[in-house]
C-alpha positions as CSV (number, residue, x, y, z in Angstrom):
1,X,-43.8,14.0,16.9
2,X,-43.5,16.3,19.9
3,X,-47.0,17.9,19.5
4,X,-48.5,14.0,19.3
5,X,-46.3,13.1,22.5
6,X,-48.0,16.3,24.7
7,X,-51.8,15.1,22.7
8,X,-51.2,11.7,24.0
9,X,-50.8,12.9,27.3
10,X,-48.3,10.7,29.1
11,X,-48.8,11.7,32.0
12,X,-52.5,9.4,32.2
13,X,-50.8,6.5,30.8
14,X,-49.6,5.0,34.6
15,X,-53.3,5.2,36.0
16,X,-54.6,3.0,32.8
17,X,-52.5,0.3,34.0
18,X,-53.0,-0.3,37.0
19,X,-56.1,-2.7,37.0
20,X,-54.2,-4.5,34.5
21,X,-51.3,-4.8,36.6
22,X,-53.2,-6.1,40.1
23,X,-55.3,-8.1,37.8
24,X,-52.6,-10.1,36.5
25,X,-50.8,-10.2,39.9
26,X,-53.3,-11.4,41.5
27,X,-54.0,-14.3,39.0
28,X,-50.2,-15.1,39.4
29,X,-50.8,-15.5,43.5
30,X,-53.1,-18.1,42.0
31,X,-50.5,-19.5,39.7
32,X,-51.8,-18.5,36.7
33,X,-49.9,-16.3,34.5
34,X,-48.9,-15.6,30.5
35,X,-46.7,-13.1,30.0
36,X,-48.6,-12.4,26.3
37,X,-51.5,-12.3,27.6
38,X,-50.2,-9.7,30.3
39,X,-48.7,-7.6,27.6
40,X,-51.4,-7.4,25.1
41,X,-53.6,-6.7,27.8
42,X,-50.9,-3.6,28.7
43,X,-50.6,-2.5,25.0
44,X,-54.8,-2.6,24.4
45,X,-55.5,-0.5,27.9
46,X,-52.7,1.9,26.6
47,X,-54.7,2.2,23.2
48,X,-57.6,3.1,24.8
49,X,-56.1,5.4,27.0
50,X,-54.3,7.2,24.1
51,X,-57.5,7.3,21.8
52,X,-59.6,8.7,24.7
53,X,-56.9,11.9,25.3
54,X,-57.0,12.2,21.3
55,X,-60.8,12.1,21.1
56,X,-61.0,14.6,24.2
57,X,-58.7,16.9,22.5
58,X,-60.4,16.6,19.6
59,X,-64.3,16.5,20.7
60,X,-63.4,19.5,23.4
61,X,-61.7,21.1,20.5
62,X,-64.2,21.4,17.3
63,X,-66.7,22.6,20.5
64,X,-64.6,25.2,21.8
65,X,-64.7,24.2,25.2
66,X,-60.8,24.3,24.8
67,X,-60.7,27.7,25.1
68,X,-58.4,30.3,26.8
69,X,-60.7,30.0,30.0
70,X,-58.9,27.0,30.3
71,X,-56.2,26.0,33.2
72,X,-54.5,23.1,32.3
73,X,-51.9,22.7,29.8
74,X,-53.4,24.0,26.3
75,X,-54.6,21.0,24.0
76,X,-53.4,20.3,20.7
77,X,-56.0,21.5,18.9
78,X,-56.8,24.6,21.3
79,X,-53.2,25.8,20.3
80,X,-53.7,24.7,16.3
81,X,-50.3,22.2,16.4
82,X,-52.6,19.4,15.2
83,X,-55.9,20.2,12.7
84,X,-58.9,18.2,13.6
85,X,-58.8,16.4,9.6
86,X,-55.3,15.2,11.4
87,X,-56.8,14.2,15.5
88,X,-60.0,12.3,13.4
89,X,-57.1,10.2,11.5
90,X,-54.9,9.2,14.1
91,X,-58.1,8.5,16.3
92,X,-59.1,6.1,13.0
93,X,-55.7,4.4,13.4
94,X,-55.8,4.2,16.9
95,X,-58.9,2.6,17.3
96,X,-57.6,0.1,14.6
97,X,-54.4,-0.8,16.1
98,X,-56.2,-1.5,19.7
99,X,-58.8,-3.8,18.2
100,X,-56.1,-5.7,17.0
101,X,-54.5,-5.8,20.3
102,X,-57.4,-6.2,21.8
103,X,-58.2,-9.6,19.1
104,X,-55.2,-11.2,19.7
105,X,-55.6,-10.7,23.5
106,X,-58.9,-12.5,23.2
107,X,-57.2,-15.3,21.0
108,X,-54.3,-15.9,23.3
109,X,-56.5,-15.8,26.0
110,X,-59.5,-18.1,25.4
111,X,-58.0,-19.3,21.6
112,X,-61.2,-21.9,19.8
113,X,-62.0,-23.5,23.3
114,X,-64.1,-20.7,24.7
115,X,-66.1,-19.2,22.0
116,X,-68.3,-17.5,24.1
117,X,-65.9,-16.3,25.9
118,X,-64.0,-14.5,23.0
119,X,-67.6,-13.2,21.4
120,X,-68.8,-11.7,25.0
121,X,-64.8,-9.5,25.4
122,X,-64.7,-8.6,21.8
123,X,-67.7,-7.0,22.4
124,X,-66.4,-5.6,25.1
125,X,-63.5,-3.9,23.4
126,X,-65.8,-2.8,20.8
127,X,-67.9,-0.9,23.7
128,X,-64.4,0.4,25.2
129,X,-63.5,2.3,22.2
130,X,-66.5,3.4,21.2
131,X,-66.6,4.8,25.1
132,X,-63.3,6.3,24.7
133,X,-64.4,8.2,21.5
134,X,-68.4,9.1,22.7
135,X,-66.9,11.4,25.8
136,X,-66.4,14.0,24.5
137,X,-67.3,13.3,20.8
138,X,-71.1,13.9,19.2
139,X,-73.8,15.8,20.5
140,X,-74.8,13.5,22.6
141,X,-71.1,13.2,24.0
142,X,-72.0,11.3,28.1
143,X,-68.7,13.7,29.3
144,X,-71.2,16.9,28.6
145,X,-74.0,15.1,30.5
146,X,-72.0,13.9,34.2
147,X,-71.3,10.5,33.0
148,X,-68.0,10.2,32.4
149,X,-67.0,9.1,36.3
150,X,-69.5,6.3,36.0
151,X,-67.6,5.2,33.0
152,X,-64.4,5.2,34.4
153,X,-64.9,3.6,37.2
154,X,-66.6,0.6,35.4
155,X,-63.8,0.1,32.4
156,X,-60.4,1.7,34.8
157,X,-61.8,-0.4,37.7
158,X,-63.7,-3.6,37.3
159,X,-63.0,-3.8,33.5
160,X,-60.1,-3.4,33.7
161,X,-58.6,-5.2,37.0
162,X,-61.9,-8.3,37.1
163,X,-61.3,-8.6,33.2
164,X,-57.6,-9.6,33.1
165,X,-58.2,-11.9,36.1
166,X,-60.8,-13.8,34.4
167,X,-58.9,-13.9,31.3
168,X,-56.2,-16.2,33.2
169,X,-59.0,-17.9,35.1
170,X,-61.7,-18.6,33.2
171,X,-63.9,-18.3,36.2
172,X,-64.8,-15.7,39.1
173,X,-65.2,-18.6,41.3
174,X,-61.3,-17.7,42.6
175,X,-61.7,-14.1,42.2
176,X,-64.6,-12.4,44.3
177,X,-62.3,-10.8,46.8
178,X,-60.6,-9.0,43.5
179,X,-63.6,-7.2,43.3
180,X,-62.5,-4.6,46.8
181,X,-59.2,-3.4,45.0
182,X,-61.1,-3.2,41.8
183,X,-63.3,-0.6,43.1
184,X,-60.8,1.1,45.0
185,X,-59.0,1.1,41.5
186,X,-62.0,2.6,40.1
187,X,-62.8,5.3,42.7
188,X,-59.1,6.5,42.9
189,X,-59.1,6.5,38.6
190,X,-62.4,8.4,39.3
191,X,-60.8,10.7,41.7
192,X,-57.9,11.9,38.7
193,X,-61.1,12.8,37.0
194,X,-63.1,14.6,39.3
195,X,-60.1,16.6,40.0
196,X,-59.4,17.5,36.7
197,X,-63.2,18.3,36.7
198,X,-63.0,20.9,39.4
199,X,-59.9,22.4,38.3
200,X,-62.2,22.9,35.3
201,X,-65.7,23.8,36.7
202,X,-65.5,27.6,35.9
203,X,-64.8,27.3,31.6
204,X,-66.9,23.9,31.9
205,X,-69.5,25.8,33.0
206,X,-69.2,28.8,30.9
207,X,-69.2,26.3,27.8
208,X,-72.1,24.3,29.0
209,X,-70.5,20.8,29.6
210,X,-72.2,19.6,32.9
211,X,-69.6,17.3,34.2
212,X,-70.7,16.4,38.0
213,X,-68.8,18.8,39.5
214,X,-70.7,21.2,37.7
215,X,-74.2,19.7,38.7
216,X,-73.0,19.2,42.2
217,X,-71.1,22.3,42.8
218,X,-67.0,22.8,44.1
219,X,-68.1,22.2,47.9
220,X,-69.8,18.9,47.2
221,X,-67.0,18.0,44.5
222,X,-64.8,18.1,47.4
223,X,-67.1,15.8,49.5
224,X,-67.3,13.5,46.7
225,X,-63.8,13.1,46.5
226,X,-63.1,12.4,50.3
227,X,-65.7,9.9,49.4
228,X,-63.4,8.2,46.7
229,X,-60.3,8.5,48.0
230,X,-60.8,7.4,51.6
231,X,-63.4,4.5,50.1
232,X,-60.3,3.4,47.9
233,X,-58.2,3.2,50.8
234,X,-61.0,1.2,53.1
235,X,-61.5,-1.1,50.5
236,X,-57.8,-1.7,50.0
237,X,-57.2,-2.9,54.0
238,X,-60.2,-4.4,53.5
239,X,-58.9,-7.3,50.8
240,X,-55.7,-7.5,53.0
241,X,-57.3,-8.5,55.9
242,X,-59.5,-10.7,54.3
243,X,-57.0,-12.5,52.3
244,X,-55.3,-12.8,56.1
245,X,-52.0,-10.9,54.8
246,X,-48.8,-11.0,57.1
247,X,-47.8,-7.9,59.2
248,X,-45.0,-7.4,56.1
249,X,-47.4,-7.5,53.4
250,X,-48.7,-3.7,54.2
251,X,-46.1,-2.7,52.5
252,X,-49.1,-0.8,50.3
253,X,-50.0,1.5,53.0
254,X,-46.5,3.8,52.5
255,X,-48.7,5.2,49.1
256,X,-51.5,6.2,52.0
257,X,-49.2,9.2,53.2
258,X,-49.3,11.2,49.5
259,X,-52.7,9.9,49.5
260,X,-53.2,11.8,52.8
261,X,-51.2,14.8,51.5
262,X,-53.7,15.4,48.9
263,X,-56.4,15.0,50.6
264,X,-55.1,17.5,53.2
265,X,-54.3,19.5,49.6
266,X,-57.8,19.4,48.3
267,X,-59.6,20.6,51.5
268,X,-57.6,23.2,51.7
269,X,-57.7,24.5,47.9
270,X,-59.4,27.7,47.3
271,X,-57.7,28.4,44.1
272,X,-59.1,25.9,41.0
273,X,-55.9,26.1,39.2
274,X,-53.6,24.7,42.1
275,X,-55.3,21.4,41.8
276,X,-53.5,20.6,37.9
277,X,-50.2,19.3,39.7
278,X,-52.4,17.1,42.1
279,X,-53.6,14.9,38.9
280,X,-50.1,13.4,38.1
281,X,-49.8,13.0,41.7
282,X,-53.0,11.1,42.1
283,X,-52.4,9.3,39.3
284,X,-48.8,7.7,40.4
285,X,-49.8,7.2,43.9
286,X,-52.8,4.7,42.1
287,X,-50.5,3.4,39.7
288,X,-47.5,2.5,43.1
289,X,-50.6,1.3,45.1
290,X,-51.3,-1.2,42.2
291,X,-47.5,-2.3,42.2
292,X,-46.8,-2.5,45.8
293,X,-50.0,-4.1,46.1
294,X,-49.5,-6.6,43.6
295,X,-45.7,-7.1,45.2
296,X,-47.6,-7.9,48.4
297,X,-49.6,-10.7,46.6
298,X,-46.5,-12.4,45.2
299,X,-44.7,-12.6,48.3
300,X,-47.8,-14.7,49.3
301,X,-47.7,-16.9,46.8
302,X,-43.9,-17.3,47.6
303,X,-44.6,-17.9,51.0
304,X,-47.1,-20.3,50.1
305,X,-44.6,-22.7,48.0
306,X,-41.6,-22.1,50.3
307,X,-43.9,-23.7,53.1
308,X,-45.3,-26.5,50.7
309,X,-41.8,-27.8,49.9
């Protein structure tokens, strides 16, 4: 149970949630909310997340990029704790048990009176797993060709955050604005990757996995991830002020000071290896942005009923 715990990789499972979580919030501002809906939602992102971290550990495994060029913690295949007979069966069961999530997501959400509804997201989960398992897995694996931030900033950002929303809503027509914290979602999600990607760069590119880093080189990395990181945090002030928040609803901009630690981190790194215990901390500070961000949203709908009474 231990060695499935470490292959899971907890530590990812905050930053798949956060879409899901402003998502939801933000359709509560709007007073819509269903608290099955909300946790299905939670328990098929978490699915995802957990088959993607199996399938990397397996697909990096059986190709030996898991190797002992390596930094970051060693992989449960890499260290032979779990065979790959035993990874390809709990990715089998995994993928299983989040369609099913997924399924009843799509019921509770648009049950028999939006059929095209339910067709067009089931598709969509089908697409999601079969992204989590194609990063890494197969020869023609997008993770070895620089695709993989493209794909996590579509399913961790607008996927994820846009799709719950329209589940409550039915409709965009609401929901435009949602779209600013979505991306900023999607670049900071992004930003975990490219870090672990340049903590990487050296046994990626010995083992001939061209992630971007690796195309672009560790300078431009760097520049790429100023890019993300202060884009997230434009966009973010950006919804506030467009959604005319109150002086106290910028409560969100206490995560900006770790955010502005590891930036001041990352420009200064000259050592690749330093950068592992700035993923966890990217990762939280995304996952308390989306929380205090979606605190700041209820407090406007509470304001907004307190003055319509």
């Amino acid at each position: 149970m231990k060695h499935w715990i470490q292959a899971a990789r907890l530590r990812t499972l905050p930053l798949s949630v956060s879409g899901i979580i402003l998502g939801s919030f933000y359709a509560m501002s709007q007073s819509m909310f269903n608290w099955k809906i909300v946790l299905l939602a939670l328990s098929t992102t978490l699915g995802l997340q957990i088959l993607s971290n199996f399938a990397n550990d397996y697909g990096d495994g059986v190709k030996g990029t898991d190797n002992d060029d390596r930094i970051g913690p060693k992989r449960a295949i890499q260290s032979g704790v779990i065979s790959p007979a035993q990874m390809k069966r709990a990715m089998l069961i995994t993928s299983v048990l989040t369609m099913l999530s997924a399924s009843l997501l799509i019921y509770f959400s648009f049950k028999t009176y939006h059929f095209g509804y339910s067709v067009f997201f089931f598709i969509l989960g089908l697409l999601a797993v079969a992204s989590a398992i194609r990063y890494t897995v197969g020869n023609s694996a997008y993770g070895y060709r620089g695709y993989g931030d493209l794909f996590v900033f579509i399913f961790f950002g607008w996927v994820s955050t846009v799709g719950i929303y329209f589940m409550f809503a039915k409709s965009l027509e609401n929901g435009y604005l949602l779209f600013l914290p979505a991306t900023a979602i999607g670049f900071l999600s992004v930003g975990v990757l490219n870090l672990n990607n340049m903590r990487d760069e050296a046994s990626d590119r010995k083992s001939g996995k061209q992630t971007l880093v690796v195309r672009m080189g560790g300078e431009n990395a760097k520049k790429y991830h100023y890019f993300l990181i202060v884009g997230a945090m434009l966009l973010v002030v950006l919804f506030a002020l467009l959604n005319d928040f109150h002086f106290d609803q910028y409560l969100f901009l206490i995560v900006y000071i770790p955010l502005i630690k590891h930036l001041k981190t990352v420009r200064n790194n000259t050592e690749p290896r330093d950068l592992d215990p700035e993923l966890k901390k990217l990762a939280l500070s995304t996952f308390m942005l989306s929380v205090l961000l979606s605190l700041c949203l209820i407090y406007f709908l509470s304001d907004i009923l307190v003055n319509n009474a």
